[in-house]
C-alpha positions, -999 to 999 in steps of 0.1 A, spaced: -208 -805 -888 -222 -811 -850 -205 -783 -838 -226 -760 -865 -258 -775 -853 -250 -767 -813 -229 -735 -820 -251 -708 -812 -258 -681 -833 -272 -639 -826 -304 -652 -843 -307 -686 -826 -302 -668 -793 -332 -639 -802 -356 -669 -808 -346 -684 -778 -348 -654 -754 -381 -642 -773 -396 -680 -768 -385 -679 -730 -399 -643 -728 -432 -650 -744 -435 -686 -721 -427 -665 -686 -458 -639 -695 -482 -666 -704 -475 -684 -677 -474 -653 -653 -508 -647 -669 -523 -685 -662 -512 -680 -627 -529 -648 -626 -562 -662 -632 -556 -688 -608 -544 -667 -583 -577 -646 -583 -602 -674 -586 -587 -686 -550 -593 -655 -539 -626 -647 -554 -656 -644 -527 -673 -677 -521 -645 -701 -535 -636 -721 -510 -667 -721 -496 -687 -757 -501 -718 -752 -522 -754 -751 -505 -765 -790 -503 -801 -782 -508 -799 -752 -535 -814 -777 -562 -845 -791 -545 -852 -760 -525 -838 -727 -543 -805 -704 -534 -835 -683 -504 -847 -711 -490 -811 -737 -489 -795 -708 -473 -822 -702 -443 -826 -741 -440 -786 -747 -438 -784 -721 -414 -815 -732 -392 -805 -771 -390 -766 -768 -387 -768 -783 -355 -789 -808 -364 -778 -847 -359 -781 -867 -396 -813 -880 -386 -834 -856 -378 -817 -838 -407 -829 -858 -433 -863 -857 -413 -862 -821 -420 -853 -813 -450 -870 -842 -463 -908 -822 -454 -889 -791 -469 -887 -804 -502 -924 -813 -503 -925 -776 -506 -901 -769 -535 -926 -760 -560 -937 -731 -536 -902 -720 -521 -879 -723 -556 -902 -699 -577 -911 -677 -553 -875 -673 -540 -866 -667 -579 -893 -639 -578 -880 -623 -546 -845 -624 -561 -853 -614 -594 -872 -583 -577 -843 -570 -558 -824 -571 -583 -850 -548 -601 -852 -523 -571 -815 -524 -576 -812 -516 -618 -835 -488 -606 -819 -475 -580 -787 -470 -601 -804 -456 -632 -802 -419 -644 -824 -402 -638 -842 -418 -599 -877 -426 -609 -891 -422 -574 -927 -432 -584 -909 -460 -604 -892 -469 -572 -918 -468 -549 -938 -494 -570 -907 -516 -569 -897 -514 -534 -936 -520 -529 -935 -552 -555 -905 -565 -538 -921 -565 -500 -955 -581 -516 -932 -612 -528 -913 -614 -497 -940 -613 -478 -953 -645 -500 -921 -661 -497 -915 -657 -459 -951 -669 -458 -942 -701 -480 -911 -711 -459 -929 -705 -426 -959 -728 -436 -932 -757 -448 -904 -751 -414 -939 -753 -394 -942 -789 -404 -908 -799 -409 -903 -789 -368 -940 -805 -362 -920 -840 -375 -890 -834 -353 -888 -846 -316 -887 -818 -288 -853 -824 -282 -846 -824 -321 -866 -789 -322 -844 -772 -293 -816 -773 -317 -829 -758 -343 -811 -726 -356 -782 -723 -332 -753 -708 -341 
């Protein structure tokens, strides 16, 4: 009687090699997605500290202006950039929102050229407004830093 429960049978074995078939392919698939999520552009980057209190246009200016920063003088900084958030996030929305405009225009069928000119021409109206924005807030924050503090800004 154990022997029949052990003894393996053609149909027992087709289960069996179907089951191992069907686990190798789903887990072939799992590691698949896995696989190309560590590989995917900006994964193992570390996300922008400041993207939620000064928008994706603004953190990625300011993380690349005060990397050489010391903690102090840091905080000092981006501190007096945050006092500016409700300028720099929605106009940095509007600046990204408008290139991505230019850009669903550029690819449409057919090229709009008047279309395009009034978008290309929308687009450096708000980053003019931006870049004004960020320059009147990274004015101040530098007023509050020391001279020495002010020599490092922006170095790579």
């Amino acid at each position: 009687m154990v022997s029949a429960v052990f003894e393996p049978t053609t149909t027992r074995r087709r289960w069996l090699a179907g089951g191992l078939f069907v686990s190798v392919v789903v887990n072939l698939f799992l590691a698949g997605l896995i696989f190309g999520q560590l590989l995917r552009p900006g994964f193992w980057e570390p996300p922008n500290p400041y993207a939620a209190d000064l928008g994706q246009q603004a953190a990625h200016i300011v993380l690349r202006m005060t990397h050489d920063l010391d903690r102090g003088d840091l905080q000092v900084f981006v501190d007096t950039m945050k006092t500016h958030s409700a300028d720099l996030i929605p106009l940095g929305d509007q600046l990204r929102q408008q290139r991505q405009q230019v850009l669903k225009l550029l690819r449409s069928e057919p090229l709009d050229r008047a279309a395009i000119d009034k978008a290309f021409a929308e687009l450096q109206q708000r980053t003019r407004a931006f870049e004004t924005a960020f320059e009147n807030a990274a004015v101040e924050a530098a007023g509050k830093l020391s001279t020495d503090a002010r020599q490092h800004l922006g170095r790579d």
